[in-house]
Backbone bond lengths (Angstrom), bond angles and torsions (degrees), N, CA, C in turn:
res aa  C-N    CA-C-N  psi(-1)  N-CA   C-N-CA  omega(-1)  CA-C   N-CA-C  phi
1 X - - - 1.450 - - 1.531 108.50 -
2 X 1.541 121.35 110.36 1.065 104.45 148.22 1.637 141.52 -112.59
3 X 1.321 115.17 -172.04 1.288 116.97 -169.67 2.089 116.84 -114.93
4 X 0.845 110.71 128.15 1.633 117.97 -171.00 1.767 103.51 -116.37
5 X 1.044 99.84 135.25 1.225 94.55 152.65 1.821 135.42 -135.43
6 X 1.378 107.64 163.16 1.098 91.16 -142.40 2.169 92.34 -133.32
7 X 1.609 119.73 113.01 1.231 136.89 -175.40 1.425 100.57 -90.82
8 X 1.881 98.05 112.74 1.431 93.71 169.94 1.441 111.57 -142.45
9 X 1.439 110.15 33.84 1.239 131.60 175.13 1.398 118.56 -26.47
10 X 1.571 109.22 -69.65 1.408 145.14 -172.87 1.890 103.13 -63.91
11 X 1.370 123.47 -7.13 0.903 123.04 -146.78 1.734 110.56 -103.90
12 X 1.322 160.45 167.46 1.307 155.06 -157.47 1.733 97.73 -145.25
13 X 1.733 106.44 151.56 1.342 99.70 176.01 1.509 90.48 -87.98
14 X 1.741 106.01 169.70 1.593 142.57 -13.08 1.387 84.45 -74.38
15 X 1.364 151.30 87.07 1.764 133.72 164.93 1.645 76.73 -128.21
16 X 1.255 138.71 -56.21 1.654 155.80 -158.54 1.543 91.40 -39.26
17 X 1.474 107.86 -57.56 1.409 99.46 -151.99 1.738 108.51 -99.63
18 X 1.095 118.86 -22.43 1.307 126.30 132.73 1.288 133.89 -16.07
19 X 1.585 114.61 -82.40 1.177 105.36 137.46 1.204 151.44 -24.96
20 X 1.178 122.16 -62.58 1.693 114.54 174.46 1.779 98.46 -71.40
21 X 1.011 136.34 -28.66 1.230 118.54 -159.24 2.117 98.73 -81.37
22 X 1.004 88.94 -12.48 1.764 97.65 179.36 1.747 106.68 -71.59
23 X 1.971 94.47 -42.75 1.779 95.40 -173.87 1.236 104.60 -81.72
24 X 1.864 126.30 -9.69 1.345 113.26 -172.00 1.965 105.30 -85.17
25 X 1.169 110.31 11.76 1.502 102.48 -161.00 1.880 87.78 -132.88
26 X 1.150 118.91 26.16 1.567 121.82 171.09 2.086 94.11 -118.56
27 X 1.682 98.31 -15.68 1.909 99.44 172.19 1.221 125.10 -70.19
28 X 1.436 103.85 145.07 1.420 88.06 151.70 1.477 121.46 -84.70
29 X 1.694 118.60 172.87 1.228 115.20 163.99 1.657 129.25 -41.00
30 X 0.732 137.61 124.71 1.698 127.96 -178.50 1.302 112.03 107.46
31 X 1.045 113.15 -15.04 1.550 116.90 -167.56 1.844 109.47 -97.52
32 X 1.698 98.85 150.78 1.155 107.07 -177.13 1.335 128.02 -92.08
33 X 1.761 145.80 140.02 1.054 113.92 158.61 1.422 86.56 -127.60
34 X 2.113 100.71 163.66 1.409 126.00 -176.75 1.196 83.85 -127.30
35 X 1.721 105.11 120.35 1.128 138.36 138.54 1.459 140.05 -76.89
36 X 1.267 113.45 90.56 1.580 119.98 173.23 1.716 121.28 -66.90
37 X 1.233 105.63 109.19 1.792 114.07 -171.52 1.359 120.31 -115.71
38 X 0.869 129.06 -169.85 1.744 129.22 176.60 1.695 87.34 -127.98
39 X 1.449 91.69 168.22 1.628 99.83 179.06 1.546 120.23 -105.27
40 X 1.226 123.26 179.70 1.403 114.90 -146.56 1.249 127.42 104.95
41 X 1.099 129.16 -150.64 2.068 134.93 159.19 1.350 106.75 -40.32
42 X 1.237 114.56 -54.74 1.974 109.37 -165.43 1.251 85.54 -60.67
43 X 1.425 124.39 -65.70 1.726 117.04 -166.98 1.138 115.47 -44.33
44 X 1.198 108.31 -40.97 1.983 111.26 -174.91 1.571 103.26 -86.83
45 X 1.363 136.48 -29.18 1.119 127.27 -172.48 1.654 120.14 -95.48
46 X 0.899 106.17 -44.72 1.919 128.88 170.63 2.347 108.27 -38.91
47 X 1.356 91.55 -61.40 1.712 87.05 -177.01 1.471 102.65 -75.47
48 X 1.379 110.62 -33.49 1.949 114.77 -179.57 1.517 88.91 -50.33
49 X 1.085 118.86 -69.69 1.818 123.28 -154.19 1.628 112.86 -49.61
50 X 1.653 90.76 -50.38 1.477 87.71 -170.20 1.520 114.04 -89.94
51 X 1.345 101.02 10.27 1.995 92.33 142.56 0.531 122.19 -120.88
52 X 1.158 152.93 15.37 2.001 153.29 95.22 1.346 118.01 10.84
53 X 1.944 99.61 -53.32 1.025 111.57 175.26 1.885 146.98 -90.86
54 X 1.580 82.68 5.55 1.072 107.07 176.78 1.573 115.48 96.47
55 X 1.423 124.47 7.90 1.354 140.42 -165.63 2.060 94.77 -94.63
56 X 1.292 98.83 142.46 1.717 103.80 176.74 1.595 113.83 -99.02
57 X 1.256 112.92 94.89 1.255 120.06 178.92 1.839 112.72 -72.44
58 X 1.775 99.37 108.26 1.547 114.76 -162.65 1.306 89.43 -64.52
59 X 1.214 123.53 -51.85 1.959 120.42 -156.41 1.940 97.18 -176.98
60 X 1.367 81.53 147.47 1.488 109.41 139.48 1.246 161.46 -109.97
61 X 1.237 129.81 141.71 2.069 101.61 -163.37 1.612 95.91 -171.36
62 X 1.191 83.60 165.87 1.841 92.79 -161.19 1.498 94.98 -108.27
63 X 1.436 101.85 129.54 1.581 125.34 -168.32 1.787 92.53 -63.96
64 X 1.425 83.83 -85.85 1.674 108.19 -167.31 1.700 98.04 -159.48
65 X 1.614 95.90 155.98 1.882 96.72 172.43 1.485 113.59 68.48
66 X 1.185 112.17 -124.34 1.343 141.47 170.77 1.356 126.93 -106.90
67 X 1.345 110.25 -3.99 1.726 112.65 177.44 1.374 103.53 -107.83
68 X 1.427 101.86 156.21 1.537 115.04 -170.90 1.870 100.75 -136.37
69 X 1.171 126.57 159.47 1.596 116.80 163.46 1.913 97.50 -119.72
70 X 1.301 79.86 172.37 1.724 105.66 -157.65 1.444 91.38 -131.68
71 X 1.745 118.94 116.14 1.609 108.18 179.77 1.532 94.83 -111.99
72 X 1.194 123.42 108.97 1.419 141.41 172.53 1.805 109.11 -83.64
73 X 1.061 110.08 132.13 1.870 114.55 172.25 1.860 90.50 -117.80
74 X 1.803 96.26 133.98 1.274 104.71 -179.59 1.623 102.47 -94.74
């Protein structure tokens, strides 16, 4: 199992979830990625999506500031 991570601080919705859904399909099954986000829409939209999509969102938690990470299992 490995682990990726994935900076999308700088980033605007729909590009957020886009994004990760691009790095979740370079995984393998089992594998983790941490997503670093800002809060707002990505926060509210990013864990919504990726269990939409059938992805298991491990946790959420606030880094520092305004960014938070998102631990997704593919």
């Amino acid at each position: 199992m490995a682990t990726k991570v994935l900076d999308i601080t700088k980033e605007h919705c729909p590009m957020t979830f886009v994004k990760v859904k691009i790095e979740l399909s370079r995984l393998q099954s089992g594998d983790i990625l941490e997503v670093l986000l800002s809060e707002g829409e990505p926060l509210d939209n990013v864990p919504r999506n990726a269990k939409e999509q059938g992805y298991n969102v491990l946790g959420v938690e606030h880094v520092e500031g305004t960014t938070h990470k998102i631990t997704i299992k593919k």
